[in-house]
N, C-alpha and C positions, 0 to 999 in steps of 0.2 A: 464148496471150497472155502478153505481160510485160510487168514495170511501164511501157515505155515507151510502152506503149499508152494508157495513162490518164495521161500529161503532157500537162501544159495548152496549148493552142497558141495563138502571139500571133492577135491579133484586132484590124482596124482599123475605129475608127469613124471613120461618115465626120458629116456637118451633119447629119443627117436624126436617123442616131442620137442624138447629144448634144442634139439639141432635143429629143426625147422624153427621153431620161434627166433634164434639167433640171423638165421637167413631173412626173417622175413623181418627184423629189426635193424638190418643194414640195407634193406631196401625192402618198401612195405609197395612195391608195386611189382613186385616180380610172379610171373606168371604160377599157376600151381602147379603146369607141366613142368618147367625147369627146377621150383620146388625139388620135385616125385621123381625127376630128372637125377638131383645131383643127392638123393637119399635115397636111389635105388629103391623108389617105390612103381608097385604098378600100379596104372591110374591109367582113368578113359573114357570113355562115354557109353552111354547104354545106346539103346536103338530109339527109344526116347528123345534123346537130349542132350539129359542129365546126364552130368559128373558124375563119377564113382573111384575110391580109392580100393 
């Protein structure tokens, strides 16, 4: 590995993203059910655990 392994790489958001960034920037503690909640996403748990979108 070298350094150019660990440079940043651009990233595009698309609606979806920026409306959740907005929510979670008028409140950065709101659950990521109410999230996926109020952007009609589906979201849940595996048999795991873990989260999944």
């Amino acid at each position: 590995m070298d350094a150019n392994d660990y440079k940043e790489q651009p990233t595009e958001i698309d609606a979806l993203d920026q409306k959740i960034l907005k929510l979670i920037t008028k409140n950065a503690r709101i659950p990521f059910l109410e999230v996926a909640r109020m952007r009609s996403i589906r979201c849940g748990y595996s048999s795991k655990g873990s989260a999944f979108v």
